[in-house]
Biopython code that builds the backbone (N, CA, C, O; Angstrom):
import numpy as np
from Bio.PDB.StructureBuilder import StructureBuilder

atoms = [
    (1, "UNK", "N", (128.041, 99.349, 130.292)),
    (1, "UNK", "CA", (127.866, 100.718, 130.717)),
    (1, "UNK", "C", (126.396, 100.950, 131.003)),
    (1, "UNK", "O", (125.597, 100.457, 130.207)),
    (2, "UNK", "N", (125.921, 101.664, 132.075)),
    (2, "UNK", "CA", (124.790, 102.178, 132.689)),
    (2, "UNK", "C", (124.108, 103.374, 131.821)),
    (2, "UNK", "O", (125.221, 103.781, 131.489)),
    (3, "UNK", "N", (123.326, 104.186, 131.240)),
    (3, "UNK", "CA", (122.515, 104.870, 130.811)),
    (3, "UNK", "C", (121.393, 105.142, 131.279)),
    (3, "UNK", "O", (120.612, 104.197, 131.387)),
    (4, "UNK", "N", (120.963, 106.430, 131.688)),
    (4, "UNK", "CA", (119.979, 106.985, 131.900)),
    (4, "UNK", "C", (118.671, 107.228, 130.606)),
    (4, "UNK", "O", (119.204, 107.863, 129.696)),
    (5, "UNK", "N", (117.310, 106.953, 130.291)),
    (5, "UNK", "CA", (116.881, 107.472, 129.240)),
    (5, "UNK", "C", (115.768, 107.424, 129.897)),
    (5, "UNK", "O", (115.218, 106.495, 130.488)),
    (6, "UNK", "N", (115.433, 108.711, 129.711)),
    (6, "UNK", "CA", (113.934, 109.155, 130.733)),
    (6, "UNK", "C", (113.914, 108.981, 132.106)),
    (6, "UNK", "O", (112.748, 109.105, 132.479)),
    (7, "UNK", "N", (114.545, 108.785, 132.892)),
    (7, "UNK", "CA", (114.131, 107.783, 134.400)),
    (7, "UNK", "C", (114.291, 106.565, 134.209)),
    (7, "UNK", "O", (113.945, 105.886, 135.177)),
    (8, "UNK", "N", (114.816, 105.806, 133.041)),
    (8, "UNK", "CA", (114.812, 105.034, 133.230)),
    (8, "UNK", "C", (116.433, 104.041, 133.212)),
    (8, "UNK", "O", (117.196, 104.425, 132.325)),
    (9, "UNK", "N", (116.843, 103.139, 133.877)),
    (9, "UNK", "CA", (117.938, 102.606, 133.833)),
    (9, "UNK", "C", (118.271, 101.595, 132.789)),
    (9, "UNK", "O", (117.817, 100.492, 133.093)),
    (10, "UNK", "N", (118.938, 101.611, 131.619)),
    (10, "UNK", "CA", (119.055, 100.919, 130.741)),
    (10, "UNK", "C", (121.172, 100.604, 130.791)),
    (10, "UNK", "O", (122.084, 101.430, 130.747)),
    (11, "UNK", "N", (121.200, 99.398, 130.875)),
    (11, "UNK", "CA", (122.515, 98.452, 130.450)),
    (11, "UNK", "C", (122.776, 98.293, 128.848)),
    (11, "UNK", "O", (122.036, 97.594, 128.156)),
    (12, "UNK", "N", (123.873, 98.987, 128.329)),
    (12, "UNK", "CA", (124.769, 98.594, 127.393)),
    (12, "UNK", "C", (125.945, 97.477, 127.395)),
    (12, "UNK", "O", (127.037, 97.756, 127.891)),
    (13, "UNK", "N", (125.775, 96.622, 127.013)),
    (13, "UNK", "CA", (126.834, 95.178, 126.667)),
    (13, "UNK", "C", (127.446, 94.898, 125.876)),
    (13, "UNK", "O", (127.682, 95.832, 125.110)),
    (14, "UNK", "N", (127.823, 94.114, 125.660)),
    (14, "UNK", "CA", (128.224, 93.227, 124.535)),
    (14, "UNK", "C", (128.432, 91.553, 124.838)),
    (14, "UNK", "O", (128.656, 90.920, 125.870)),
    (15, "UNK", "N", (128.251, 91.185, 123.473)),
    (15, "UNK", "CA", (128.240, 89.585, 123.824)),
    (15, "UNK", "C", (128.650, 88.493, 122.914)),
    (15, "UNK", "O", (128.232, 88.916, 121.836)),
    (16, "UNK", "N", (129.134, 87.503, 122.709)),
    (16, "UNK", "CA", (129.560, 86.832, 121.723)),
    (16, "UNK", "C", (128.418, 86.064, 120.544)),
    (16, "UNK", "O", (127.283, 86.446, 120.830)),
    (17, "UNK", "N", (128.408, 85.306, 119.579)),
    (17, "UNK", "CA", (127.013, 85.052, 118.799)),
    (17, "UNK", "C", (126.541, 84.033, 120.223)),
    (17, "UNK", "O", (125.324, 84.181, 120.337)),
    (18, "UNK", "N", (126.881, 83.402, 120.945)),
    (18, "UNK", "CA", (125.924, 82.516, 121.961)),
    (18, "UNK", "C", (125.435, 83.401, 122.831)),
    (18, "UNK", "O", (124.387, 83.199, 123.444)),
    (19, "UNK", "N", (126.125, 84.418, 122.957)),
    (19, "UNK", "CA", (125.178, 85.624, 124.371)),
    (19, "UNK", "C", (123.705, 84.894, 124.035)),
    (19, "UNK", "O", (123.429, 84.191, 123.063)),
    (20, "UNK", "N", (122.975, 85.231, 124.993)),
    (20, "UNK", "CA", (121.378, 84.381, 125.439)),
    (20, "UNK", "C", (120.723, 85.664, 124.413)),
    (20, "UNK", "O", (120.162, 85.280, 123.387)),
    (21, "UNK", "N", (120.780, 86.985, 124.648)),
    (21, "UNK", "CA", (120.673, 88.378, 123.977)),
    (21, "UNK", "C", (120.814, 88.689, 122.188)),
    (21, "UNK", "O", (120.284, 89.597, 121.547)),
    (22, "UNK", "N", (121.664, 87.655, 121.729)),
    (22, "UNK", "CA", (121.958, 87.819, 120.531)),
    (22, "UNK", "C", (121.703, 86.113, 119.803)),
    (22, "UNK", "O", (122.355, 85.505, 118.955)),
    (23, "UNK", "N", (120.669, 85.802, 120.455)),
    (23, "UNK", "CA", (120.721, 84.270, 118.918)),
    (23, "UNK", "C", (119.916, 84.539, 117.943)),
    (23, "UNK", "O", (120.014, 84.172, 116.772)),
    (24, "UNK", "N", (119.180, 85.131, 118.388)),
    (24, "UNK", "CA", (118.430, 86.084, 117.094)),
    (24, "UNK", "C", (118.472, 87.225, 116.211)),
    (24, "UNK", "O", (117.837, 87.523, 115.200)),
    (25, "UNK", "N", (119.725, 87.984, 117.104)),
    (25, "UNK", "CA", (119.714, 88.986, 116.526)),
    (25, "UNK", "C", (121.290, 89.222, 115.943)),
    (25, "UNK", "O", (122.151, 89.480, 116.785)),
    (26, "UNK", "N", (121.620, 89.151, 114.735)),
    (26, "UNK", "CA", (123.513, 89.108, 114.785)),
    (26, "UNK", "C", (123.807, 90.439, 115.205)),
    (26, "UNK", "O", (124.434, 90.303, 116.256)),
    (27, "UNK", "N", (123.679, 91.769, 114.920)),
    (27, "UNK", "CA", (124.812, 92.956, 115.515)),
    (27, "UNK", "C", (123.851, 93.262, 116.658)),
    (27, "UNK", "O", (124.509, 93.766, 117.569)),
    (28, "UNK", "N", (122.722, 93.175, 116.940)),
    (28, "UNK", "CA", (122.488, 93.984, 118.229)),
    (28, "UNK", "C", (121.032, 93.622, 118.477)),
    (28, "UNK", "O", (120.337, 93.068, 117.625)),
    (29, "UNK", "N", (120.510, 94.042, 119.962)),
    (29, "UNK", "CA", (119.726, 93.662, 120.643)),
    (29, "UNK", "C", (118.753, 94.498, 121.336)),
    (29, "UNK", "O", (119.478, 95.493, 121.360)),
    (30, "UNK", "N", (118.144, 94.720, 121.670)),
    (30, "UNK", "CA", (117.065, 96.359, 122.397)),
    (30, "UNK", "C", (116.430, 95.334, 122.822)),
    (30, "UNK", "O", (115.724, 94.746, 122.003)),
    (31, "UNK", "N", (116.511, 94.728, 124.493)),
    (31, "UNK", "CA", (114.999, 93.947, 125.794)),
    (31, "UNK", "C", (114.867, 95.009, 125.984)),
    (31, "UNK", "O", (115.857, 95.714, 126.176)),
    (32, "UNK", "N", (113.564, 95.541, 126.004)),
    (32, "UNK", "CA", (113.040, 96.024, 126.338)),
    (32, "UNK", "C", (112.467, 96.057, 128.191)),
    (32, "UNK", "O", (112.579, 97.039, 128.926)),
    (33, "UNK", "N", (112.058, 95.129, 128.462)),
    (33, "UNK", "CA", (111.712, 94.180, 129.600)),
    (33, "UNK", "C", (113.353, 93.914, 130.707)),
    (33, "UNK", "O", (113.681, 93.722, 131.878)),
    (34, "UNK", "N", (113.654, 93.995, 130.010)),
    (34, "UNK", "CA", (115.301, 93.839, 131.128)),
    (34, "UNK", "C", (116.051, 95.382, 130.774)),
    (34, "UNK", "O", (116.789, 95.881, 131.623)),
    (35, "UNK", "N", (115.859, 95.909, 129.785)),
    (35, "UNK", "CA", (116.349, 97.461, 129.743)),
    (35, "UNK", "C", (117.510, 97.388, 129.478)),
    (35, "UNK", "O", (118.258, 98.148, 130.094)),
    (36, "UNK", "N", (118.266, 96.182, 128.179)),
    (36, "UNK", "CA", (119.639, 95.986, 128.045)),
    (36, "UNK", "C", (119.794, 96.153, 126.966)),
    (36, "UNK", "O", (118.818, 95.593, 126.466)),
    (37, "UNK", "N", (120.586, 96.709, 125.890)),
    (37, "UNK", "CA", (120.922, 96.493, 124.852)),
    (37, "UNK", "C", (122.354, 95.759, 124.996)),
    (37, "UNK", "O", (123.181, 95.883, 125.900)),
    (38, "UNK", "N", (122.395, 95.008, 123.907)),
    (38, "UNK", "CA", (123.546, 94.009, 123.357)),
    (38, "UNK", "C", (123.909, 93.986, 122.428)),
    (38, "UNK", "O", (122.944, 94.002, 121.664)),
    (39, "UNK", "N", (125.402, 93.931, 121.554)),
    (39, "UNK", "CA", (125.919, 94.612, 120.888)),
    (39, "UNK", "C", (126.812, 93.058, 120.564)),
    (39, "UNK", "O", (127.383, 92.342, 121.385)),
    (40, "UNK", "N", (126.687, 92.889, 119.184)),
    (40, "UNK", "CA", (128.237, 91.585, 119.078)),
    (40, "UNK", "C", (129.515, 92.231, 119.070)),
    (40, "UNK", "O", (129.847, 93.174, 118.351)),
    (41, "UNK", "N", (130.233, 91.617, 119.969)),
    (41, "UNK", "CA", (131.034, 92.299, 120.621)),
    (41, "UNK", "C", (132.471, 92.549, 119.456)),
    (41, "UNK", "O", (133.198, 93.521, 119.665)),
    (42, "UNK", "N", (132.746, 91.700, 118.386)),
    (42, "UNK", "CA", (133.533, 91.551, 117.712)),
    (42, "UNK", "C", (133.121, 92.760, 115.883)),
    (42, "UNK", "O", (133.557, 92.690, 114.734)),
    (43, "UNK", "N", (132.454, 93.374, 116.344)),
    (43, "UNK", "CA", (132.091, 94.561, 115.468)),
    (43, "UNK", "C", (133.046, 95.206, 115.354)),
    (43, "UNK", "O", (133.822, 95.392, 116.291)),
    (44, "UNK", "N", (133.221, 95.737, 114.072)),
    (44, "UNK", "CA", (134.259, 96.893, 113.749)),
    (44, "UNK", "C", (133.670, 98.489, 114.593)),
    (44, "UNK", "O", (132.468, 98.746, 114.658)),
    (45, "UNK", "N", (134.704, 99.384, 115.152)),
    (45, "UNK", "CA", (134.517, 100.243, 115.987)),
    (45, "UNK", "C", (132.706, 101.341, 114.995)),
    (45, "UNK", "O", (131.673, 101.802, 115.482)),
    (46, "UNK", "N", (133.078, 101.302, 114.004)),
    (46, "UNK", "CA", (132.442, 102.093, 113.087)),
    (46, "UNK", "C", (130.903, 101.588, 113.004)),
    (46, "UNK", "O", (129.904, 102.275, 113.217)),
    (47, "UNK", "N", (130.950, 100.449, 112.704)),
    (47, "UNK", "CA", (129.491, 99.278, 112.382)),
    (47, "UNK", "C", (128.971, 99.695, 113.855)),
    (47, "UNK", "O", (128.098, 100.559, 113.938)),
    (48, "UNK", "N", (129.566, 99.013, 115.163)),
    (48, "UNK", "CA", (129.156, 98.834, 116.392)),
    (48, "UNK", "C", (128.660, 100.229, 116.524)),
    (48, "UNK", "O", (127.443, 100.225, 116.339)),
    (49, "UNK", "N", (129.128, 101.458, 116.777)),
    (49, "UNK", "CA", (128.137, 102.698, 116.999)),
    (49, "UNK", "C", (127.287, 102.729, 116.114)),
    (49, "UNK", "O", (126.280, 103.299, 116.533)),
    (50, "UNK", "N", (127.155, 102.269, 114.698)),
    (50, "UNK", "CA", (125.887, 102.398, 114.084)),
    (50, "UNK", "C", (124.758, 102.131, 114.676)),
    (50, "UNK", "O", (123.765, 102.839, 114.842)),
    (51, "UNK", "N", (125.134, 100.327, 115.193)),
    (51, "UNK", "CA", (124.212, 99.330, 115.352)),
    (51, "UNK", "C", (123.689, 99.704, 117.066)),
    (51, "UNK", "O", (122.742, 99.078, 117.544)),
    (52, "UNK", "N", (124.494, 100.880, 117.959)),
    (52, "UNK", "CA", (124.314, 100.945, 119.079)),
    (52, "UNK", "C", (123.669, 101.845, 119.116)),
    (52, "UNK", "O", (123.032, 102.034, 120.152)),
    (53, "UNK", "N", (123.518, 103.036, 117.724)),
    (53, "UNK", "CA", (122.177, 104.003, 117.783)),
    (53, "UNK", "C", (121.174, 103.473, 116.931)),
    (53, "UNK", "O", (120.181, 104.115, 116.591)),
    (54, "UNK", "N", (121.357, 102.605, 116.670)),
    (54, "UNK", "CA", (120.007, 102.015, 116.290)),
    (54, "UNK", "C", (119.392, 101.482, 117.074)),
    (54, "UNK", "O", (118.188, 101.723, 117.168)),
    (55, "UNK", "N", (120.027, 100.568, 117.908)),
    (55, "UNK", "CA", (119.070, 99.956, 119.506)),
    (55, "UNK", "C", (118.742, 100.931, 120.150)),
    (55, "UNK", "O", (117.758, 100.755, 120.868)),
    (56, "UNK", "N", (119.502, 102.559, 120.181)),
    (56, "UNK", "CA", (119.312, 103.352, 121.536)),
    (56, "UNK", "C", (117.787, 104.082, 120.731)),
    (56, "UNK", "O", (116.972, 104.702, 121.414)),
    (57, "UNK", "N", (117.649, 103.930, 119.594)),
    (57, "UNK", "CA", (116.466, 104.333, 118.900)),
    (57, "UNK", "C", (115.378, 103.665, 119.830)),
    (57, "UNK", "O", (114.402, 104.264, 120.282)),
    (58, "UNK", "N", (115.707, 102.251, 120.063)),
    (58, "UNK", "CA", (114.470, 101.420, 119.942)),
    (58, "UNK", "C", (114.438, 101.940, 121.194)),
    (58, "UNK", "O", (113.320, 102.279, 121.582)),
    (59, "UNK", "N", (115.574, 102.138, 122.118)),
    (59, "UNK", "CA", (115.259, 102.131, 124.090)),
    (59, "UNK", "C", (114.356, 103.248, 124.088)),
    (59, "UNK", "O", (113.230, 103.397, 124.562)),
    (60, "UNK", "N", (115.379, 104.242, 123.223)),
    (60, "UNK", "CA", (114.016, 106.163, 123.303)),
    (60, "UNK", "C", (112.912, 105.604, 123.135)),
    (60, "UNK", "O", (112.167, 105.612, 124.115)),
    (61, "UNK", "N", (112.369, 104.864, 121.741)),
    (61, "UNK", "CA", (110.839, 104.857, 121.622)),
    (61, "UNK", "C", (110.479, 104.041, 122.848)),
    (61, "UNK", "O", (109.562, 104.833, 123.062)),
    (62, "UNK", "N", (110.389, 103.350, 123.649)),
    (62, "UNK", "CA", (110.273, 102.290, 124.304)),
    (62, "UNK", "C", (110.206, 103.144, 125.983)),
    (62, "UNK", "O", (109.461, 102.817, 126.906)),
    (63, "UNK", "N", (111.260, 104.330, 125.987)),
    (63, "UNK", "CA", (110.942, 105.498, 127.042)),
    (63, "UNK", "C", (110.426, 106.349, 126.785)),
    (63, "UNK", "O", (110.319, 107.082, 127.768)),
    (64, "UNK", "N", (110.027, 106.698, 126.017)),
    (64, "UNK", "CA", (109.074, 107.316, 125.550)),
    (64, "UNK", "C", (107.625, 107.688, 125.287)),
    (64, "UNK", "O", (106.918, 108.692, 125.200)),
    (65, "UNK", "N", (107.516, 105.897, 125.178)),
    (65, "UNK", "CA", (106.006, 105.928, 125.260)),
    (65, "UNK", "C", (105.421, 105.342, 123.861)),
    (65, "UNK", "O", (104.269, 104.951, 123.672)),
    (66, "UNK", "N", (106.234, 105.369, 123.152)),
    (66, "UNK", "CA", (106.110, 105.110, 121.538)),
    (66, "UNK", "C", (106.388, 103.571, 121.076)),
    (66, "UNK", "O", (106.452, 102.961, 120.009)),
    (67, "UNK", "N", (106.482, 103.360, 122.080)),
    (67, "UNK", "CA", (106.750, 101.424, 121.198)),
    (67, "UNK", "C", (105.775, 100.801, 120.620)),
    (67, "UNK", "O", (106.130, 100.008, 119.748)),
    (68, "UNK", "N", (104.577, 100.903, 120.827)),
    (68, "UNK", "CA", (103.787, 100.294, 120.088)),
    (68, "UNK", "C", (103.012, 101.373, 118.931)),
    (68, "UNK", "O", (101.970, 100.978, 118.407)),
    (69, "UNK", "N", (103.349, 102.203, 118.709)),
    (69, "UNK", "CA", (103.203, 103.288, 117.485)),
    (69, "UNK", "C", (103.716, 102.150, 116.308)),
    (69, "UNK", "O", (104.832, 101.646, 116.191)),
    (70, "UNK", "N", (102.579, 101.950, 115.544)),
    (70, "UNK", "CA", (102.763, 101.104, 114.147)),
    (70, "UNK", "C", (103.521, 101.652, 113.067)),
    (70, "UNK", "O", (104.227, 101.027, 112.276)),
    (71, "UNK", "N", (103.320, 102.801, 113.108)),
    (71, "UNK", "CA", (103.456, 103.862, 111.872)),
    (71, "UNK", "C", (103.874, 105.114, 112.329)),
    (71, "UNK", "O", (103.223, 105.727, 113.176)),
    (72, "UNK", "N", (105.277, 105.698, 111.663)),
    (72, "UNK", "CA", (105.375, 106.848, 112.177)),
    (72, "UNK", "C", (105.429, 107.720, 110.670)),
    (72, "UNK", "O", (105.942, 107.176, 109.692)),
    (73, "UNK", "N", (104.910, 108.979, 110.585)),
    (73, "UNK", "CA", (105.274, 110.118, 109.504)),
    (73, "UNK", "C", (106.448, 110.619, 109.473)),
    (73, "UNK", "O", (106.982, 110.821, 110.563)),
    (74, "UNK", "N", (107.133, 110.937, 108.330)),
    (74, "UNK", "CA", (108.042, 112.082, 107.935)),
    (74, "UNK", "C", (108.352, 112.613, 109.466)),
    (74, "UNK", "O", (109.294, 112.412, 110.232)),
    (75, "UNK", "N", (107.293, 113.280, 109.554)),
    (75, "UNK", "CA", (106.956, 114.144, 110.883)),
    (75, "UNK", "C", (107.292, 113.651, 112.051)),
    (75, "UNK", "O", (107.501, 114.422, 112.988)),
    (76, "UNK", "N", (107.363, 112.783, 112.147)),
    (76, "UNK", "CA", (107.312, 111.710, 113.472)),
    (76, "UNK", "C", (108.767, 111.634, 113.727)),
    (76, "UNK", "O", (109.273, 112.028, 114.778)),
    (77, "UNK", "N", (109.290, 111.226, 112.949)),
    (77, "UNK", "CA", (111.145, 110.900, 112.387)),
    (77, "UNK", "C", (111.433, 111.820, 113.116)),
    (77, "UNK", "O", (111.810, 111.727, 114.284)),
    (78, "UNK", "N", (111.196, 113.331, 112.136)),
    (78, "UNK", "CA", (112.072, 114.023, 111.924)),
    (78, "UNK", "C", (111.829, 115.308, 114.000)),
    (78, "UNK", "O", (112.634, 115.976, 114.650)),
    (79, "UNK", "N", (110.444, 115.001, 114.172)),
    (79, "UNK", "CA", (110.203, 115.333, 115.779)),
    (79, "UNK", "C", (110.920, 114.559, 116.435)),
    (79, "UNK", "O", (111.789, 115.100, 117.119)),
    (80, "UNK", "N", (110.859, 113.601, 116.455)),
    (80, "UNK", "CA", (111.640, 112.590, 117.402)),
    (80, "UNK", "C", (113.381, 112.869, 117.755)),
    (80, "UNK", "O", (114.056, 112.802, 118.782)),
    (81, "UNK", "N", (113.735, 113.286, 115.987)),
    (81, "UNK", "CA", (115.222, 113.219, 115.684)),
    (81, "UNK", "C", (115.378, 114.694, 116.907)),
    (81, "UNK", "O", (115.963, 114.748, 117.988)),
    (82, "UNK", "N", (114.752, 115.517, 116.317)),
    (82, "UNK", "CA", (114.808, 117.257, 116.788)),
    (82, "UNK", "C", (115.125, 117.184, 118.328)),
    (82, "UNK", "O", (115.999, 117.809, 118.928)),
    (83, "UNK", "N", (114.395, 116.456, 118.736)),
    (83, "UNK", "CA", (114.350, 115.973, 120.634)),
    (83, "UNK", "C", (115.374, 115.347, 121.007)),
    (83, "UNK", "O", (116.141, 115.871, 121.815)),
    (84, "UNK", "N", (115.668, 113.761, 120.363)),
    (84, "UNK", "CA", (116.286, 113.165, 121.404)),
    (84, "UNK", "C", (117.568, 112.422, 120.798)),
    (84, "UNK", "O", (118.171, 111.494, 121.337)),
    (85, "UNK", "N", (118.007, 113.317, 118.953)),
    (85, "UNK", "CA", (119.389, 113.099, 118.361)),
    (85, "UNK", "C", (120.578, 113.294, 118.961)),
    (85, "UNK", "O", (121.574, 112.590, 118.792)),
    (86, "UNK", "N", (120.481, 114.365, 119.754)),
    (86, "UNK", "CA", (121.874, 114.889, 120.572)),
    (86, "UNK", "C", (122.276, 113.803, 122.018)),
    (86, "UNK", "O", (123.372, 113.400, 122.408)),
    (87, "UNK", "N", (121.140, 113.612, 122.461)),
    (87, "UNK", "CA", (121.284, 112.426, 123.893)),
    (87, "UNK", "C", (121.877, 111.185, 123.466)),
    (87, "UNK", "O", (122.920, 110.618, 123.790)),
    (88, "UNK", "N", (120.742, 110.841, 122.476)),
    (88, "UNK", "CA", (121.531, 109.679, 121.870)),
    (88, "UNK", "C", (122.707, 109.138, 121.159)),
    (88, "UNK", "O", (123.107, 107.975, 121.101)),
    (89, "UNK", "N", (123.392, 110.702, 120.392)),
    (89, "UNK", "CA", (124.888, 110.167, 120.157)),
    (89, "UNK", "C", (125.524, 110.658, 121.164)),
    (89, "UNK", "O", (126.721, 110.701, 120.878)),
    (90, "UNK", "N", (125.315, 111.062, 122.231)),
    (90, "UNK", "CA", (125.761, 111.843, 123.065)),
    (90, "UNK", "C", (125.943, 110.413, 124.158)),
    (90, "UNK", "O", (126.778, 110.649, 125.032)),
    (91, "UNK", "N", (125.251, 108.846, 124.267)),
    (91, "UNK", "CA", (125.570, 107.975, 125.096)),
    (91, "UNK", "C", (126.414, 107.436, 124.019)),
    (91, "UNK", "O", (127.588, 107.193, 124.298)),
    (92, "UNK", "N", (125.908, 107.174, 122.619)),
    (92, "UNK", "CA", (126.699, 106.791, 121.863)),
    (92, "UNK", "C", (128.334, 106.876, 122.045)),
    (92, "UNK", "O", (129.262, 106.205, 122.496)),
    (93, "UNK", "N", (128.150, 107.786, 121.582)),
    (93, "UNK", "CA", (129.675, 108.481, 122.268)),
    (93, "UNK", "C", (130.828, 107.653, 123.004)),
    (93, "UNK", "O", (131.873, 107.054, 122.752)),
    (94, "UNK", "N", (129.729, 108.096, 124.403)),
    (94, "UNK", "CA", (130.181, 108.261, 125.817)),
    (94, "UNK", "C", (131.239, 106.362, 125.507)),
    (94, "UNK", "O", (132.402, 105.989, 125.664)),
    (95, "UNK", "N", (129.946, 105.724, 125.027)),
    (95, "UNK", "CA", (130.308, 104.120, 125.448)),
    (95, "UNK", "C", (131.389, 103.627, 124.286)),
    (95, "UNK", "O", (132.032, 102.612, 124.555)),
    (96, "UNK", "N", (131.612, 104.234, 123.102)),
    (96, "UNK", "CA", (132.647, 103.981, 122.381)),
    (96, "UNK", "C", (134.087, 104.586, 122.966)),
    (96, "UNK", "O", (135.086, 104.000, 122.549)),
    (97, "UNK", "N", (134.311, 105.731, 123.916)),
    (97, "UNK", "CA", (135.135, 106.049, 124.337)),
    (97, "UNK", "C", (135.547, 105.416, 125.273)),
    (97, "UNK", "O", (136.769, 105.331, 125.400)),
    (98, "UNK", "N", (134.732, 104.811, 126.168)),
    (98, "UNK", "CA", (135.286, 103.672, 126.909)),
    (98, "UNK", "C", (135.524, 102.160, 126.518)),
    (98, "UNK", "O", (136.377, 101.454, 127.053)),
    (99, "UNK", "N", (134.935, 101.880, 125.833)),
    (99, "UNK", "CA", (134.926, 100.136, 124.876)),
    (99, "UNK", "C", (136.851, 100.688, 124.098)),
    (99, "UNK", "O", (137.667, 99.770, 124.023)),
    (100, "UNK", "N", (137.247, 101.946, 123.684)),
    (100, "UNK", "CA", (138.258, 102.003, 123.435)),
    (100, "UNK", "C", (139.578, 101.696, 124.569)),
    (100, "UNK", "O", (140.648, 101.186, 124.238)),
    (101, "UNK", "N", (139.297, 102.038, 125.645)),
    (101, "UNK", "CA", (140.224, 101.770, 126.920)),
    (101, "UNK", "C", (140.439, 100.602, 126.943)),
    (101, "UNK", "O", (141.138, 100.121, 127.834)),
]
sb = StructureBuilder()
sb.init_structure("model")
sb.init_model(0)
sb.init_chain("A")
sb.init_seg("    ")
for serial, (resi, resn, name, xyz) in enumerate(atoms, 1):
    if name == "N":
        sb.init_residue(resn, " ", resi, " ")
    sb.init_atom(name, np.array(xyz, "f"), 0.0, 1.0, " ", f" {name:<3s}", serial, name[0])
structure = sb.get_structure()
């Protein structure tokens, strides 16, 4: 599935443990540089949206402007959450309703 985040075009996948995307990583993946997240595809429905707002974390900071921010505050979290919580379960969502079809 395709995603918009900022202007920018980011790919949601999935892939088996050999995907090229996942030998390092077992539930999930955020390139940054290719704008894909990857997801092991054999995740329970519940785990997999966890692990798919946790990458869409990394894509926001990464459209954002924030990827190389070392350290974030309380403050930082909880600004970030205030902004861009609703978009993000809001693709969340979108891509578990279709991975169900």
């Amino acid at each position: 599935m395709k995603c918009d985040i900022n202007g920018y075009k980011w790919q949601i996948q999935e892939g088996a443990f050999d995907h090229p995307q996942l030998l390092e990583q077992y539930w999930g993946r955020c390139d940054y540089v290719a704008q894909t997240i990857t997801l092991y595809k054999d995740l329970q429905a519940k785990r997999k949206k966890a692990v798919l707002i946790h990458e869409l974390v990394h894509a926001f900071l990464c459209a954002k402007g924030r990827i190389h921010q070392a350290k974030f505050s309380h403050e930082d979290v909880c600004e970030f959450m205030a902004a861009y919580a609703d978009e993000i379960i809001k693709i969340a969502d979108k891509y578990m309703a279709r991975a169900k079809k």
